[in-house]
PDB file of the backbone (N, CA, C, O) and the ligand in Angstrom, with CONECT records:
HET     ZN  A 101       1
ATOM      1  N   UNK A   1       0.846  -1.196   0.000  1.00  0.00           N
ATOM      2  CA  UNK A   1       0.000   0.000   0.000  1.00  0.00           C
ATOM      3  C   UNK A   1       0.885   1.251   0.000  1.00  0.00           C
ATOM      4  O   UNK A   1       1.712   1.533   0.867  1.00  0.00           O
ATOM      5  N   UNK A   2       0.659   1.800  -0.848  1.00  0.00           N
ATOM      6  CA  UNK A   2       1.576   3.318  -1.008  1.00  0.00           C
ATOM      7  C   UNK A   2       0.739   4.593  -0.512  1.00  0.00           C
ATOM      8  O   UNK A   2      -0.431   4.725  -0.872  1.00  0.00           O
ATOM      9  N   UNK A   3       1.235   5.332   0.148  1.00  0.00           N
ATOM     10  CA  UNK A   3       0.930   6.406   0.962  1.00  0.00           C
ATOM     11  C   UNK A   3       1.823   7.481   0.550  1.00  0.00           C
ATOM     12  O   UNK A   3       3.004   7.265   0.276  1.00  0.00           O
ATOM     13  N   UNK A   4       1.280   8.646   0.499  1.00  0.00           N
ATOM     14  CA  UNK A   4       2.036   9.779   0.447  1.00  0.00           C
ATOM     15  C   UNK A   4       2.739  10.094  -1.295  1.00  0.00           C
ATOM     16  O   UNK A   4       3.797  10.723  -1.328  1.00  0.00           O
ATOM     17  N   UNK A   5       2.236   9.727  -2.382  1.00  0.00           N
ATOM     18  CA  UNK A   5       2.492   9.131  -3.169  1.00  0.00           C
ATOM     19  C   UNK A   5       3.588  10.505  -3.807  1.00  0.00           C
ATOM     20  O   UNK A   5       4.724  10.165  -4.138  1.00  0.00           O
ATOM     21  N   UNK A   6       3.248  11.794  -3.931  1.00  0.00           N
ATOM     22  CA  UNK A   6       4.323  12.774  -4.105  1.00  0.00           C
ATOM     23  C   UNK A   6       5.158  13.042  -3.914  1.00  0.00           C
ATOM     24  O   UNK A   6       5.870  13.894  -4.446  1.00  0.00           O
ATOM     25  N   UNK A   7       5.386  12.099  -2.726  1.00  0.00           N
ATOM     26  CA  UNK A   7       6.949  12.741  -1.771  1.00  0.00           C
ATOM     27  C   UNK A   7       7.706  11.298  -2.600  1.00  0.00           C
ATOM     28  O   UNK A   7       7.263  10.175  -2.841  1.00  0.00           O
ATOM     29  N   UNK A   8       8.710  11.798  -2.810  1.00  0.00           N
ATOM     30  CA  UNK A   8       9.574  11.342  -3.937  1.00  0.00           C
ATOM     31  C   UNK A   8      10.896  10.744  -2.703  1.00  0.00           C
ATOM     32  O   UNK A   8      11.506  11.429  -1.882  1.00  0.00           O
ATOM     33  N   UNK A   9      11.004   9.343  -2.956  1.00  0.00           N
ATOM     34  CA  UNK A   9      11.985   8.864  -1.657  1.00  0.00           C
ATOM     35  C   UNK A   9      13.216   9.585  -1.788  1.00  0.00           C
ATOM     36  O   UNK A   9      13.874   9.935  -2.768  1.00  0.00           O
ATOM     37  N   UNK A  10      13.369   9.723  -0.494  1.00  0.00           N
ATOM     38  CA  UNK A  10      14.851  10.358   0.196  1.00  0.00           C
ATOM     39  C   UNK A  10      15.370   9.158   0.743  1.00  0.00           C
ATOM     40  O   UNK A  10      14.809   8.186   1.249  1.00  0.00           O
ATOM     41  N   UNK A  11      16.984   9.530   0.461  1.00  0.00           N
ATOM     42  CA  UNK A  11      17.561   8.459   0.940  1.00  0.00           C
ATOM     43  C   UNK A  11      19.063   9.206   1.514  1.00  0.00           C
ATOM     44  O   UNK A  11      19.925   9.833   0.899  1.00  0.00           O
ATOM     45  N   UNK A  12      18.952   8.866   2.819  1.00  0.00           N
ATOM     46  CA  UNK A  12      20.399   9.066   3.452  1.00  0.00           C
ATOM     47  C   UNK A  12      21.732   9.183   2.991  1.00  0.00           C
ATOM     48  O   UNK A  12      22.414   8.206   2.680  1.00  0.00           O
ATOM     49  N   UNK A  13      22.174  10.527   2.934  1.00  0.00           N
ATOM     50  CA  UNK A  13      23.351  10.818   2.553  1.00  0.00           C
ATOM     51  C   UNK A  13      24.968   9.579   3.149  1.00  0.00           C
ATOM     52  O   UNK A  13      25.975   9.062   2.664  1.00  0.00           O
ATOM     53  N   UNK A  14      24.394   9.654   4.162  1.00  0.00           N
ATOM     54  CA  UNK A  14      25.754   9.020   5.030  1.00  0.00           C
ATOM     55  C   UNK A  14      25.121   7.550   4.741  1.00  0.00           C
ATOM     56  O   UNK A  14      25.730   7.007   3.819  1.00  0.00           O
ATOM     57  N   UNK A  15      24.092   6.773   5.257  1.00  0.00           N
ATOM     58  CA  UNK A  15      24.160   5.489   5.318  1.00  0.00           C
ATOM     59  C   UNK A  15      23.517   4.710   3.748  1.00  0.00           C
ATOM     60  O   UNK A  15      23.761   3.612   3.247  1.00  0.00           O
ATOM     61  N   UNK A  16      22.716   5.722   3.355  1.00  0.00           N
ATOM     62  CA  UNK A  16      22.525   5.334   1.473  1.00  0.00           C
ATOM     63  C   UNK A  16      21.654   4.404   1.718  1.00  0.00           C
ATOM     64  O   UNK A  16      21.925   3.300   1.244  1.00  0.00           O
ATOM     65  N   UNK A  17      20.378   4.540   2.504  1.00  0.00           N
ATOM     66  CA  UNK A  17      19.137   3.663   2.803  1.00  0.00           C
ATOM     67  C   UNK A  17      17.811   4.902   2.757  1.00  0.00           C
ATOM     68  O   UNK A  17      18.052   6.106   2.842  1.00  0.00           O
ATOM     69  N   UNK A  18      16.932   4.543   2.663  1.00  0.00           N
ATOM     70  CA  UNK A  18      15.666   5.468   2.230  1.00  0.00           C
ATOM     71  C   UNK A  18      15.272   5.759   3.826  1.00  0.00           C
ATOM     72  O   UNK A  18      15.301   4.919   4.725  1.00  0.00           O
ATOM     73  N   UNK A  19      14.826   7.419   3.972  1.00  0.00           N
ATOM     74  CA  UNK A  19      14.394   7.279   5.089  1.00  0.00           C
ATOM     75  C   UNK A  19      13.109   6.920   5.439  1.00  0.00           C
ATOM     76  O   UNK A  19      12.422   6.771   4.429  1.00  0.00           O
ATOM     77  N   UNK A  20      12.413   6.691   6.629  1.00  0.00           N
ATOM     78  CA  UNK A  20      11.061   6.541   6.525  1.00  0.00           C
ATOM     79  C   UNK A  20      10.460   7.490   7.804  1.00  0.00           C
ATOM     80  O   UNK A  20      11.079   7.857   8.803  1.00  0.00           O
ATOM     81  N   UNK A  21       8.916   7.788   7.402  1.00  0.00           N
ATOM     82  CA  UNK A  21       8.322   9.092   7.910  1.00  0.00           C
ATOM     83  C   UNK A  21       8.420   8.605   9.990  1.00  0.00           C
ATOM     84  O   UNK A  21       8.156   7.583  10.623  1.00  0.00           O
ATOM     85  N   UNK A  22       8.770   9.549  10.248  1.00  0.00           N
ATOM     86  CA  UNK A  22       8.894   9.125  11.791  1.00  0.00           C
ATOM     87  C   UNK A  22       7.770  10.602  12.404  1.00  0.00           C
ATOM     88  O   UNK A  22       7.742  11.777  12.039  1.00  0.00           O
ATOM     89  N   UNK A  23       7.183  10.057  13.160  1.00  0.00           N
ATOM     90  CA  UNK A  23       6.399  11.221  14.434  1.00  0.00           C
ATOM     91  C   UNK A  23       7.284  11.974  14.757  1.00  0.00           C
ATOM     92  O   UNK A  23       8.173  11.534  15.486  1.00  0.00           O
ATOM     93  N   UNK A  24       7.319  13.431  14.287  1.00  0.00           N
ATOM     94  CA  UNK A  24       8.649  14.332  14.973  1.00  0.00           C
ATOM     95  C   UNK A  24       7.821  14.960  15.840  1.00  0.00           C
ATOM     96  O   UNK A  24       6.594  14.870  15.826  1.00  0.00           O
ATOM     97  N   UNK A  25       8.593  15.712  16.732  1.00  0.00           N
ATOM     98  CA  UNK A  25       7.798  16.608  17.628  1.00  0.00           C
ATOM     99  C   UNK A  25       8.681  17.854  17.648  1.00  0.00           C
ATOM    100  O   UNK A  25       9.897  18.016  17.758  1.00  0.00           O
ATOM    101  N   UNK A  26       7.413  18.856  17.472  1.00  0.00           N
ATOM    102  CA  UNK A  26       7.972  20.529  17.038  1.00  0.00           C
ATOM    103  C   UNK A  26       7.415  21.318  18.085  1.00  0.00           C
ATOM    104  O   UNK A  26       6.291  21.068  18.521  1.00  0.00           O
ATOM    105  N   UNK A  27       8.200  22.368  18.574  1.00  0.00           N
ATOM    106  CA  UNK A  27       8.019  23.430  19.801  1.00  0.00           C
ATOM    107  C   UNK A  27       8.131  24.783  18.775  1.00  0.00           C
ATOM    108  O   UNK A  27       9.145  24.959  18.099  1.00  0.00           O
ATOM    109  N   UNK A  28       7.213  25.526  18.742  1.00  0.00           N
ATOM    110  CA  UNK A  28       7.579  27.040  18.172  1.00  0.00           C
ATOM    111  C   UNK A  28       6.547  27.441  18.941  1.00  0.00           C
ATOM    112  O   UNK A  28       5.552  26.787  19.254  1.00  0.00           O
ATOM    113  N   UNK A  29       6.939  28.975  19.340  1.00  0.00           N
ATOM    114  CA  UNK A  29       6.039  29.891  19.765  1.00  0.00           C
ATOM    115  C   UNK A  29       5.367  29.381  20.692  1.00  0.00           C
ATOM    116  O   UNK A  29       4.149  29.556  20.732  1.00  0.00           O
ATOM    117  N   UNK A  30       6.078  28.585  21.703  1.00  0.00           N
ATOM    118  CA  UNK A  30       5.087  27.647  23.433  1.00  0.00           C
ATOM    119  C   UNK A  30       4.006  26.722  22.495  1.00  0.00           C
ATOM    120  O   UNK A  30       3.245  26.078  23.216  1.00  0.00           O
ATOM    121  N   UNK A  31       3.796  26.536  21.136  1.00  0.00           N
ATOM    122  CA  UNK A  31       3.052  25.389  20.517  1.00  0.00           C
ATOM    123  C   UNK A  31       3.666  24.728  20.298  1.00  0.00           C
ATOM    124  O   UNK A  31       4.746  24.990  19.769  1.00  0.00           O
ATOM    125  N   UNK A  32       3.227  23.385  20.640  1.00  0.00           N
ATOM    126  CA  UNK A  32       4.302  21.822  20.076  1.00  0.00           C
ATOM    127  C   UNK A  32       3.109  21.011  18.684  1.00  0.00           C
ATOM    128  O   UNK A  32       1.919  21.238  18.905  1.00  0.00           O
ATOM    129  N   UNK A  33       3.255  20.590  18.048  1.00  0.00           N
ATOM    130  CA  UNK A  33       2.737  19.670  16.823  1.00  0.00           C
ATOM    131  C   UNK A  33       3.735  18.429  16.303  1.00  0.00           C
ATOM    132  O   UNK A  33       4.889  18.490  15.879  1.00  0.00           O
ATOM    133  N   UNK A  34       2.882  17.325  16.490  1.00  0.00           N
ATOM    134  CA  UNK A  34       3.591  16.296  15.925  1.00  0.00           C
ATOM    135  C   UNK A  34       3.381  16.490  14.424  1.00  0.00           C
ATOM    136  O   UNK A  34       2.363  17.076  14.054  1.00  0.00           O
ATOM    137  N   UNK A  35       4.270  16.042  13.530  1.00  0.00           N
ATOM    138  CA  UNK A  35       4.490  16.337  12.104  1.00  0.00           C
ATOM    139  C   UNK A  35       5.476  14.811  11.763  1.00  0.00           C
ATOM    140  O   UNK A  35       6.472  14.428  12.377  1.00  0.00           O
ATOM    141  N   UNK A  36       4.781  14.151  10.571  1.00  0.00           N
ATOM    142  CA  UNK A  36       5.530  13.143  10.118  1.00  0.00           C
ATOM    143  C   UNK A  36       6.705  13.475   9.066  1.00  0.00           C
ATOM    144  O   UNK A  36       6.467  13.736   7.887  1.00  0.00           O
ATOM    145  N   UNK A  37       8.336  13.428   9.767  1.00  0.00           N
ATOM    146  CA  UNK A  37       9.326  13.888   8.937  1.00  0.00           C
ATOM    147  C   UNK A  37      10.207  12.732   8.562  1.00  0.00           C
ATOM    148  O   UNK A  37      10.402  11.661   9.136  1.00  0.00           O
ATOM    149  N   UNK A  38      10.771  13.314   7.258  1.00  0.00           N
ATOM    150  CA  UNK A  38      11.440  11.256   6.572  1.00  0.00           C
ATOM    151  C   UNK A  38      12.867  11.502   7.654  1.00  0.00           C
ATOM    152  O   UNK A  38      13.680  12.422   7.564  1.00  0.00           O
ATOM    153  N   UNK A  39      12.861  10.416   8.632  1.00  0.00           N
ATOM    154  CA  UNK A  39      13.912  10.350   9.230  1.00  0.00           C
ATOM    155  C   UNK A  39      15.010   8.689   8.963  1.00  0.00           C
ATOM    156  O   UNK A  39      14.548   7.552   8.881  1.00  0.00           O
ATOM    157  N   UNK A  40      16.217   9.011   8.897  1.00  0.00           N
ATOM    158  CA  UNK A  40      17.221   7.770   8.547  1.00  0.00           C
ATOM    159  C   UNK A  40      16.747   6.897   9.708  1.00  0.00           C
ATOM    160  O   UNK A  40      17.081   7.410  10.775  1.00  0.00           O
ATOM    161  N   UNK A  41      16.071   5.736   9.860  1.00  0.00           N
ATOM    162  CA  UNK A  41      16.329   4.623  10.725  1.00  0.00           C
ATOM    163  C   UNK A  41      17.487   4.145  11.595  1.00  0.00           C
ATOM    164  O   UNK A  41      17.430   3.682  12.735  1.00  0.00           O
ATOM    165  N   UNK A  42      18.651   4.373  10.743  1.00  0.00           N
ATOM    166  CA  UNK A  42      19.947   4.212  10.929  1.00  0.00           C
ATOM    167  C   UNK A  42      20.996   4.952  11.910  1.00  0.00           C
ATOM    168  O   UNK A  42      21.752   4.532  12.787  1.00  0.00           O
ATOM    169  N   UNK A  43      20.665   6.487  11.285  1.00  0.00           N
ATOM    170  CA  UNK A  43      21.376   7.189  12.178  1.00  0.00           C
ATOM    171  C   UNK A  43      20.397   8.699  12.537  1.00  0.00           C
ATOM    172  O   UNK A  43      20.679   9.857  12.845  1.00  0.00           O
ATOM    173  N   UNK A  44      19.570   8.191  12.381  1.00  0.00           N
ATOM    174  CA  UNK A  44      18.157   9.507  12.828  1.00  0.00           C
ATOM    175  C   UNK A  44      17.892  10.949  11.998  1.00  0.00           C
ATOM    176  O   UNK A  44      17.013  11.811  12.021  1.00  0.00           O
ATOM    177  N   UNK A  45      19.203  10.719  11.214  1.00  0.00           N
ATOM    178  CA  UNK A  45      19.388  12.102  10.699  1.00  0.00           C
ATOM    179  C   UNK A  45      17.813  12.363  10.024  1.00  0.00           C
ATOM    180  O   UNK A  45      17.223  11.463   9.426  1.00  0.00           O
ATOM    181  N   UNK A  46      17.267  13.667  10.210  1.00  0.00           N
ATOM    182  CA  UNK A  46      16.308  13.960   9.587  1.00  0.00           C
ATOM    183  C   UNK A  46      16.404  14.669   8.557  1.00  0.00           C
ATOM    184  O   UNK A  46      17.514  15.153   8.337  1.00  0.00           O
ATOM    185  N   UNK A  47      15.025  15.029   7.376  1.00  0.00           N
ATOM    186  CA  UNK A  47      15.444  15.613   5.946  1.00  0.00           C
ATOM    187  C   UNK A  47      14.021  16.395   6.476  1.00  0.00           C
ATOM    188  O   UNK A  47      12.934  15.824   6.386  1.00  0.00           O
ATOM    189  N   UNK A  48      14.123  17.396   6.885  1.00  0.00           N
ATOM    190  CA  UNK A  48      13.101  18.263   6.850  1.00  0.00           C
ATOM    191  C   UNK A  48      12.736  19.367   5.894  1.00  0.00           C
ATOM    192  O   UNK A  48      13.157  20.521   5.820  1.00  0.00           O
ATOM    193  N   UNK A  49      11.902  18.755   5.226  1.00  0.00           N
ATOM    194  CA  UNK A  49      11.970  19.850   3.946  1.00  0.00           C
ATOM    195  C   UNK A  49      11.046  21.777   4.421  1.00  0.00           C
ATOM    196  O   UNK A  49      10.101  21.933   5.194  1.00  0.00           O
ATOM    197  N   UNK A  50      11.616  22.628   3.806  1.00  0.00           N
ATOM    198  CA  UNK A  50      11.783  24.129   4.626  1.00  0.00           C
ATOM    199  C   UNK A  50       9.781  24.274   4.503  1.00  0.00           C
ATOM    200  O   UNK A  50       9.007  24.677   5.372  1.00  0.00           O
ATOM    201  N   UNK A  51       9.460  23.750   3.040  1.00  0.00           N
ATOM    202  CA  UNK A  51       8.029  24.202   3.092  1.00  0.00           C
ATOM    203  C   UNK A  51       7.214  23.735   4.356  1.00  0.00           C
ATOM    204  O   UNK A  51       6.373  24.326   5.033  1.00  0.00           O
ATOM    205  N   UNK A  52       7.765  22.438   4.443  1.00  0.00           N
ATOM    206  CA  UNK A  52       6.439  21.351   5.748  1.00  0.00           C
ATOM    207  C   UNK A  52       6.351  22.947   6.853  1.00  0.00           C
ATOM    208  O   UNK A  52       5.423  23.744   6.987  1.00  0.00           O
ATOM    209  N   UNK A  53       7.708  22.919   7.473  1.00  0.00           N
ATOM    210  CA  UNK A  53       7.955  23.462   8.426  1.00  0.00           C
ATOM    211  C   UNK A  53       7.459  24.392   8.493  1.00  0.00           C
ATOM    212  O   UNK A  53       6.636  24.498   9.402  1.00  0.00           O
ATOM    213  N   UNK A  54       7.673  25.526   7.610  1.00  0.00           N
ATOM    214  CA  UNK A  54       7.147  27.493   7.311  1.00  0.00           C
ATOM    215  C   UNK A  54       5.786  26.841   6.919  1.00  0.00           C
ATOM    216  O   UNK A  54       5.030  27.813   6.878  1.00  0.00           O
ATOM    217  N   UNK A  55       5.196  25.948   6.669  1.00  0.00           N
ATOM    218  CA  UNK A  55       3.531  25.508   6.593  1.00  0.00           C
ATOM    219  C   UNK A  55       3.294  25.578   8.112  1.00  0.00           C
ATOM    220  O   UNK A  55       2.643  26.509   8.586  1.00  0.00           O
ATOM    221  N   UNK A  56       3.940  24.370   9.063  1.00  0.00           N
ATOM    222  CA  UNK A  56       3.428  24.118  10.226  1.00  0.00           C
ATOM    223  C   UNK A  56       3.602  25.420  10.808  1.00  0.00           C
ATOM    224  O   UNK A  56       2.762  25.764  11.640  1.00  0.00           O
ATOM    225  N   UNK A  57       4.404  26.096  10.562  1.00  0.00           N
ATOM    226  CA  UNK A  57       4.529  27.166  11.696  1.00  0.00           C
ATOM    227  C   UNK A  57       3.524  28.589  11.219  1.00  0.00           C
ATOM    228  O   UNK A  57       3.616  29.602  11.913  1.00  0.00           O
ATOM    229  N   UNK A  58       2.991  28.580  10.532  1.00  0.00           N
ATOM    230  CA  UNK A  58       2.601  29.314   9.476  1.00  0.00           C
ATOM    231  C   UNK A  58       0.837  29.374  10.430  1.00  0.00           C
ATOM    232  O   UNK A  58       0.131  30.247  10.935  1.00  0.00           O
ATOM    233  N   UNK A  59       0.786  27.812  10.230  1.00  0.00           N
ATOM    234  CA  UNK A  59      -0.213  27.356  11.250  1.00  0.00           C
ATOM    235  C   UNK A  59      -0.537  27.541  12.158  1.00  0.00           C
ATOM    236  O   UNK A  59      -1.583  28.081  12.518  1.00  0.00           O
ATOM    237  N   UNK A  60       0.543  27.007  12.910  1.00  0.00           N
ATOM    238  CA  UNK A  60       0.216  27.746  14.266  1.00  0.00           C
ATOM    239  C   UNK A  60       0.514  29.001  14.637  1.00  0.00           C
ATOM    240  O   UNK A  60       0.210  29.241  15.806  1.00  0.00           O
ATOM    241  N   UNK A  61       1.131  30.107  13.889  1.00  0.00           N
ATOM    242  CA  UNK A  61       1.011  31.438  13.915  1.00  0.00           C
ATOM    243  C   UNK A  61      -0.433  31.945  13.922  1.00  0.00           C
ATOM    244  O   UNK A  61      -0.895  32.636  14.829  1.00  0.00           O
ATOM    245  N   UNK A  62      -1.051  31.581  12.929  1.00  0.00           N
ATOM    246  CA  UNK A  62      -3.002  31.732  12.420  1.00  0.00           C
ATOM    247  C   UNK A  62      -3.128  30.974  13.739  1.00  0.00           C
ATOM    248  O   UNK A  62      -2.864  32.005  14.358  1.00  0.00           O
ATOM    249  N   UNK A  63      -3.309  30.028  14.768  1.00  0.00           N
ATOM    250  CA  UNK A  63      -4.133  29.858  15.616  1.00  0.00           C
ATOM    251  C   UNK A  63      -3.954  30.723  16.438  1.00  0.00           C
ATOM    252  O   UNK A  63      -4.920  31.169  17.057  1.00  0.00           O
ATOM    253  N   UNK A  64      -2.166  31.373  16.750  1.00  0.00           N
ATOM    254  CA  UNK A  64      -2.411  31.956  17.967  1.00  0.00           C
ATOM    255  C   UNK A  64      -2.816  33.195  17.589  1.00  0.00           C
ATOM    256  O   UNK A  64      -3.545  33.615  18.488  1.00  0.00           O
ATOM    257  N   UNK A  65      -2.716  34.001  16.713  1.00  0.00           N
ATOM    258  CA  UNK A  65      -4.231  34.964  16.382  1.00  0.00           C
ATOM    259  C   UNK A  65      -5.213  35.069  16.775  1.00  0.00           C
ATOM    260  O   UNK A  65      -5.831  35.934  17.395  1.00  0.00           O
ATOM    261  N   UNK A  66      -5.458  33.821  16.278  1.00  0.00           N
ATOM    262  CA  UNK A  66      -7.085  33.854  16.468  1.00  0.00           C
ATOM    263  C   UNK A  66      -7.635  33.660  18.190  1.00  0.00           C
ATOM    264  O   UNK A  66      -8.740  33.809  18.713  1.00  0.00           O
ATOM    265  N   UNK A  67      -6.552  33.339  18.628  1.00  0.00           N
ATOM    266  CA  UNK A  67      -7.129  32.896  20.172  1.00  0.00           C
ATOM    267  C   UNK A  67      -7.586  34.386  20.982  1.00  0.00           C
ATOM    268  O   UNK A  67      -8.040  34.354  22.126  1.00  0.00           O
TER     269      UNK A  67
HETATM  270 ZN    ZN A 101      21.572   7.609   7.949  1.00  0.00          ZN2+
END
C-alpha cells in the first residue's frame, strides 16, 4: 500500500538507505505539533523539507491569532 504518493523517496546521505516518515515533535512559539518527517532509521538524521515546516509554523502562527 503506497501512501504519500508525491513525496519522492529520500535516501540518506551518510548510510545510502531510504528514510522513513517518523512522528517528529515541534516546539515554536510555546506550541508543540507532531508532524511526520522522513527520518534515517539508521542514524536519525532527519530531511526536513523548509516548506512542511514554514507551513506548520505558518499554522500555528493563524491559531495563535485567532485565540
Ligand atoms: Zn543515515
Amino acid at each position: 500500500m503506497e501512501k504519500e504518493k508525491n513525496n519522492e523517496e529520500l535516501i540518506c546521505f551518510r548510510c545510502q538507505i531510504p528514510l522513513v516518515l517518523e512522528k517528529t515533535f515541534f516546539n515554536y512559539l510555546d506550541h508543540t505539533f507532531f508532524t511526520d518527517i522522513p527520518t534515517c532509521p539508521k542514524c536519525k538524521q532527519k530531511y526536513i523539507p523548509e516548506s512542511l515546516v514554514k507551513g506548520r509554523m505558518a499554522e500555528v502562527e493563524k491559531e495563535l491569532e485567532d485565540k
